[in-house]
C-alpha positions in Angstrom: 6.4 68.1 -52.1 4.0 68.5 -54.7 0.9 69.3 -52.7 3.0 71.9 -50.6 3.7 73.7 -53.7 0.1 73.2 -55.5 -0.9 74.6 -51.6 1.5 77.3 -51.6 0.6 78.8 -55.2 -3.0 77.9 -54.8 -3.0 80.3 -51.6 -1.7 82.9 -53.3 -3.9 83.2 -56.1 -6.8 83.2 -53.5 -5.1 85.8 -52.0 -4.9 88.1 -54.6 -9.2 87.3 -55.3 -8.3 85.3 -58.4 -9.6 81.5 -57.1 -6.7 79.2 -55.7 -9.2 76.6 -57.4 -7.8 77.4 -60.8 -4.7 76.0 -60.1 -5.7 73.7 -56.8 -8.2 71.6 -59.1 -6.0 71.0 -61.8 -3.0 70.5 -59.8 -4.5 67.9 -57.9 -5.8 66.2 -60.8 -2.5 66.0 -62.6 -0.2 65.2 -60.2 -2.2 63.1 -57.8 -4.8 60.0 -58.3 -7.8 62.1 -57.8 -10.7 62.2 -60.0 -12.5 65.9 -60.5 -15.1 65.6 -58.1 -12.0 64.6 -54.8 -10.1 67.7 -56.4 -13.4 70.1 -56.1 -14.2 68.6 -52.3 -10.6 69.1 -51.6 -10.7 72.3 -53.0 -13.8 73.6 -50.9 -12.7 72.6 -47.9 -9.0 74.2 -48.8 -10.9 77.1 -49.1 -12.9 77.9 -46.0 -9.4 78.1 -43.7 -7.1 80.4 -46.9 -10.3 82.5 -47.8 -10.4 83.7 -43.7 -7.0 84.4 -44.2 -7.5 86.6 -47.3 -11.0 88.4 -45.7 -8.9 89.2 -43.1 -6.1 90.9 -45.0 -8.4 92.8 -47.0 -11.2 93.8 -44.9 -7.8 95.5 -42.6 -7.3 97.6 -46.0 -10.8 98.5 -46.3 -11.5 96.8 -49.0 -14.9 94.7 -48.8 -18.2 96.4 -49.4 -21.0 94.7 -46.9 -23.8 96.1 -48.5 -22.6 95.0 -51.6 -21.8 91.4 -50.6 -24.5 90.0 -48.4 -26.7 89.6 -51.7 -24.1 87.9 -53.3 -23.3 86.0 -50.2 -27.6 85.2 -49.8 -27.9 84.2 -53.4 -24.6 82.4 -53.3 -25.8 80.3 -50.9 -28.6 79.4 -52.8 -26.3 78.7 -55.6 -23.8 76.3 -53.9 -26.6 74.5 -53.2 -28.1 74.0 -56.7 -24.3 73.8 -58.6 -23.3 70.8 -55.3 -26.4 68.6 -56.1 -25.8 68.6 -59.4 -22.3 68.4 -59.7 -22.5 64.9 -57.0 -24.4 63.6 -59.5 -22.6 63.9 -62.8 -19.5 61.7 -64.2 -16.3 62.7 -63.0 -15.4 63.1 -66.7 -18.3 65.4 -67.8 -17.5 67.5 -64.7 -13.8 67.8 -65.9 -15.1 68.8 -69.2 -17.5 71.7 -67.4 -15.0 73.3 -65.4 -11.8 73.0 -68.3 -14.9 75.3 -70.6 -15.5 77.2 -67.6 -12.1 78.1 -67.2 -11.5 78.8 -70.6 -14.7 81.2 -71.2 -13.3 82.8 -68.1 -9.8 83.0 -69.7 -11.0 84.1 -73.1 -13.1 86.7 -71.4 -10.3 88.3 -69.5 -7.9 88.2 -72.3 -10.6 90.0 -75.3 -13.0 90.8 -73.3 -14.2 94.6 -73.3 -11.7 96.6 -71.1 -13.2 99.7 -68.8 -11.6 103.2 -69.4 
């Protein structure tokens, strides 16, 4: 029951375009017996089949920019790359301790960061 529901608010986060990882990765970490680097595969291949789902819905309402996404999408790429090989080969602990102060530069950011008019 616990995965349903980490599943079910997971995809709703992603729906909105916030990341269903921020409350996938930790879910599974907490209430399951994976270590960080299970909870980030999980939560990449969780991804792929909820993130259709959510393009869909919002390329309907108009709301993705093509010219404006296929650099991010090249470059991203490039990036998954990079961030994957080095995740694989840190400790499951020091990759726990990245993303919790990713999360939480992220959080601080959206909570003082500088608001547009």
């Amino acid at each position: 029951m616990k995965l349903f529901l980490i599943g079910f608010l997971s995809g709703i986060i992603s729906g909105m375009g916030i990341g269903g990882g921020t409350i996938l990765i930790p879910g599974l970490i907490i209430f399951s017996n994976l270590n960080q680097h299970q909870a980030q595969g999980i939560n990449l291949a969780v991804f792929i089949p909820i993130a259709t789902v959510a393009l869909i819905t919002h390329s309907r309402k108009k709301n993705i920019d093509l010219s404006t996404a296929a650099p991010i999408i090249f470059t991203g790429l490039i990036g998954a790359f990079i961030g994957s090989s080095i995740a694989v080969k840190m400790t499951p602990s020091f990759l726990r301790k990245v993303f919790a102060a990713f999360l939480f530069i992220m959080g601080a950011y959206e909570t003082f960061g500088k608001k547009k008019k």
